[in-house]
N, C-alpha and C positions, 0 to 999 in steps of 0.2 A: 618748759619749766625744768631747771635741773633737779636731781635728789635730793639737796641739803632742804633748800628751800619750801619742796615738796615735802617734805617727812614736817618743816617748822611745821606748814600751815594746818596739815594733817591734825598735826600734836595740839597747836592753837585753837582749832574745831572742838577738837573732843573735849578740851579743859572746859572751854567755855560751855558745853553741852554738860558734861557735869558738875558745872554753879548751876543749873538748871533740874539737873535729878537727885542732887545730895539734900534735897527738903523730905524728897520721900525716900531715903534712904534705907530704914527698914522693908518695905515694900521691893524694893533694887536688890536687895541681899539675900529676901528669900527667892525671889528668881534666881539669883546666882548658887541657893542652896537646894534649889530643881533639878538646876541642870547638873550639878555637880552629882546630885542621886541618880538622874537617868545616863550618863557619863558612866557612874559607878557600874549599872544594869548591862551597861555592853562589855564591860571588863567583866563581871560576875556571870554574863551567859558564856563568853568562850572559856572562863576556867568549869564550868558546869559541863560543856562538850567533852571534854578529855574525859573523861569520868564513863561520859555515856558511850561515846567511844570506844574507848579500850577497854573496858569491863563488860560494856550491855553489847555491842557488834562484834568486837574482836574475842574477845573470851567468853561470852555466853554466860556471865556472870550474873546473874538476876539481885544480889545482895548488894552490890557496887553500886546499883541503878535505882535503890528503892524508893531513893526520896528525892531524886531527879524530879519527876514530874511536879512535885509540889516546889519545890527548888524554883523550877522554871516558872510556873502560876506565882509564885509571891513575888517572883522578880518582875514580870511582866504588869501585876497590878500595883506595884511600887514604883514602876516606867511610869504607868499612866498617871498617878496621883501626881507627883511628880512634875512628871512632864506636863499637865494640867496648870498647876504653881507657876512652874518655869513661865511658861505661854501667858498665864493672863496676865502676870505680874508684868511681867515685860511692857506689855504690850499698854497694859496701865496708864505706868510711869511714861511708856513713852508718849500715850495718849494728853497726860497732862504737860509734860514736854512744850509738847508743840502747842495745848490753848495757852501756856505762860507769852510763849515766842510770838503767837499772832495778836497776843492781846497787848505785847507791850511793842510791838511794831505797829499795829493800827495805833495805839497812842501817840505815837513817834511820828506816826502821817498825818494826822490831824494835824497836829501842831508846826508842820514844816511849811517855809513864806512861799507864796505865791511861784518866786522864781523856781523853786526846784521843780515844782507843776510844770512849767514851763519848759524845762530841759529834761523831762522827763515823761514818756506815753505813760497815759493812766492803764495801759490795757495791758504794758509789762509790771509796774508798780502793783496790779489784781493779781497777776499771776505769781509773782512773787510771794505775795499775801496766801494766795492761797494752795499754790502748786508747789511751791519752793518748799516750801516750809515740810510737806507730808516729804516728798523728797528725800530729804535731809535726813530729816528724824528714821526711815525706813532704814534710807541705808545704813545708818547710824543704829536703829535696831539690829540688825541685819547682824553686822560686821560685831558688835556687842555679842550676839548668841554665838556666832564662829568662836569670836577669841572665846570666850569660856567655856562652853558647851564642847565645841570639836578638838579644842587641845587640851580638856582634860581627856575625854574619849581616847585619844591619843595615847598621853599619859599610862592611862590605867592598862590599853592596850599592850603600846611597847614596853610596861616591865612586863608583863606577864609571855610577850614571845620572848625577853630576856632570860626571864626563867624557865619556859622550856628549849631554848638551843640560843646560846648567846652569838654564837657563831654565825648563823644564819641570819640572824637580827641585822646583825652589824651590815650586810649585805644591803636591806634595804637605807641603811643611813645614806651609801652612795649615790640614791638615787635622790635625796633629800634636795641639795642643793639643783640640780637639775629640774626640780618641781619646783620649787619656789623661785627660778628665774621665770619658769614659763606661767606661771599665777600671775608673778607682778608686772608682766609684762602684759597678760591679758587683761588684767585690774585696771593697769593704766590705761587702756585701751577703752575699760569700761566705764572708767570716770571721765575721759574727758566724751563721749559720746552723750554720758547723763547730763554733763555741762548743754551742751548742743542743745539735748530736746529741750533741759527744762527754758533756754532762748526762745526756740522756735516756740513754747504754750504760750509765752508773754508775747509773741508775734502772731501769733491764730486770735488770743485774746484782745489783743489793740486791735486788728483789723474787724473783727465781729462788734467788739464795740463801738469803733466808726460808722462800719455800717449800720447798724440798728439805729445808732440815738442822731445820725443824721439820715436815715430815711428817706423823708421828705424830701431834701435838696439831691438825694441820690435818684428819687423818680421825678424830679422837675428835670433835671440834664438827663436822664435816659442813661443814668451811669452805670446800672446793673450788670453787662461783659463784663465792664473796667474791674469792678467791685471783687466780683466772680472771680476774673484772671490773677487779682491781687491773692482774693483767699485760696485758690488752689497753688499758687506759687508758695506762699506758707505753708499750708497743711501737706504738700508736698515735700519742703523739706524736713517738716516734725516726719513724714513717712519716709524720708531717706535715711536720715537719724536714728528711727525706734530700728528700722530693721540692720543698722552697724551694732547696734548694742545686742539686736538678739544674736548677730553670728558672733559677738564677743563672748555672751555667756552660752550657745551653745557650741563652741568651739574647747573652752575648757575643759568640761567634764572628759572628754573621748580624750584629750590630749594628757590629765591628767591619770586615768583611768590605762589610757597604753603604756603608761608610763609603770604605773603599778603591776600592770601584767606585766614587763619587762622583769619587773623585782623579783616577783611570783615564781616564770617560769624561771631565773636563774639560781633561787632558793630551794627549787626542785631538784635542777640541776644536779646542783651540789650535794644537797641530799641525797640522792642515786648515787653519786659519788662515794658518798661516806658509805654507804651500804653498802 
C-alpha cells in the first residue's frame, strides 16, 4: 500500500469514527481538557525543578525553595483529578463508540440475503462482530490519547527548554525527523501485523465453531486429529502474528529512547563546550 492512499484511508477511519463521538461531544472535550491539565503538570514540574535546583542544592537557599513542596502536592493532585477525567471520559465515549458500531452492524447482518451467508464463514463475520470492533476502537483510543495528551506534553516542554537555552534545543530538533522515520516505519509494521491477527481470530473462530455445532458428525468419522490439526494450524499462526507485533512494539521504545540519549549526550556536549 503506498503513502497517499495510506494517509486517505487513515483520514477516512477517523472521520467516520468521529460521526460516531461528536453525540457525546461534551463528554470528548473534557477528556481533551484532562489531558491538556496533566500535559500542563509535566511542563509545571520541570519549571518547578530549576528553582529547587539552583536555589535549594546549588545555593543553599532555603527562601527560593519554600513553597516548592506545596507547588509540587498541588501539581500532583491536579495530575491525578485530571488524569482521572482524561481516563474515564475517554474511555467512555469510546465504550459507547463501539455498542453504536456493533449495534448497527448486527442490524446490517440480520438483514443481509442468504447469499452473502454463503460466501461468507459465520465464524469470521463473529469475529468481526465482536473482536474487530474492540480493535479498532482501542487503537483509535490509543492514537487519540498520543495526539493530544503527548504533543501537548511536548509543546509545553519544548518552550520552556527554549527558554532556558534556545541553542541547545534546537539540537534536539535534528534528531526529530530521524524519530519520526523510525516510528512510521515501526507503526507500519504494527498495523499491518494488527491486520494479521485480527484474520487469524475470525480463523480460530470459524474453525471452533465448526467443530462444536458439528460434533456429532466429527465423532461419527473419528475426525478429531483432522479437527485438532486444523485448530493448531490457526491458533498457530494467531501465535506467529501476536509475537511480530510484540517485537514491533518492543522494538520501539529502546530504538526511540537511543535515539533521545543520542540528543542528550550531544547537548551535554556542547554544554561543556560553552563552559
Amino acid at each position: 500500500m503506498n503513502q497517499p492512499s495510506e494517509f486517505v484511508s487513515t483520514a477516512r477511519l477517523y472521520r467516520r469514527l468521529m460521526s460516531y463521538v461528536w453525540p457525546h461531544k461534551w463528554v470528548f472535550l473534557s477528556s481533551i481538557l484532562g489531558m491538556a491539565v496533566v500535559s500542563a503538570t509535566e511542563g509545571g514540574f520541570a519549571w518547578i525543578m530549576k528553582p529547587l535546583i539552583d536555589g535549594g542544592f546549588v545555593k543553599n537557599d532555603a527562601t527560593s525553595i519554600r513553597y516548592v513542596p506545596i507547588l509540587i502536592v498541588a501539581i500532583f493532585i491536579a495530575r491525578g483529578i485530571f488524569g482521572f477525567l482524561a481516563g474515564y471520559a475517554t474511555n467512555w465515549v469510546g465504550r459507547q463508540v463501539i455498542y453504536q458500531i456493533r449495534s448497527q452492524m448486527f442490524a446490517r447482518l440480520v438483514n443481509l440475503p442468504s447469499r452473502f451467508y454463503d460466501a461468507h464463514s459465520s465464524g469470521i463475520l463473529i469475529s468481526k462482530l465482536i473482536y474487530d470492533v474492540e480493535q479498532v476502537m482501542a487503537a483509535a483510543t490509543k492514537a487519540f490519547t498520543s495526539l493530544v495528551k503527548d504533543n501537548l506534553s511536548l509543546i509545553f516542554l519544548f518552550s520552556w527548554m527554549l527558554y532556558l537555552n534556545w541553542r541547545l534545543t534546537l539540537l534536539f530538533l535534528l534528531l526529530a525527523p530521524v524519530i519520526a522515520i523510525s516510528v512510521r516505519v515501526i507503526s507500519r509494521r504494527f498495523r499491518k501485523t494488527s491486520h494479521q491477527i485480527q484474520q487469524s481470530m475470525g480463523e480460530i473462530t470459524h474453525v471452533v465453531q465448526e467443530a462444536t455445532e458439528g460434533q456429532r458428525v466429527v465423532k461419527i468419522f473419528g475426525a478429531q486429529p483432522a479437527e485438532i490439526r486444523t485448530f493448531d494450524s490457526v491458533n498457530r499462526r494467531n501465535l506467529n502474528q501476536a509475537m511480530k507485533k510484540a517485537i514491533a512494539a518492543a522494538v520501539n521504545v529502546p530504538v526511540v529512547e537511543l535515539l533521545a540519549a543520542i540528543g542528550v549526550a550531544t547537548a551535554i556536549y556542547f554544554a561543556m563546550q560553552q563552559s
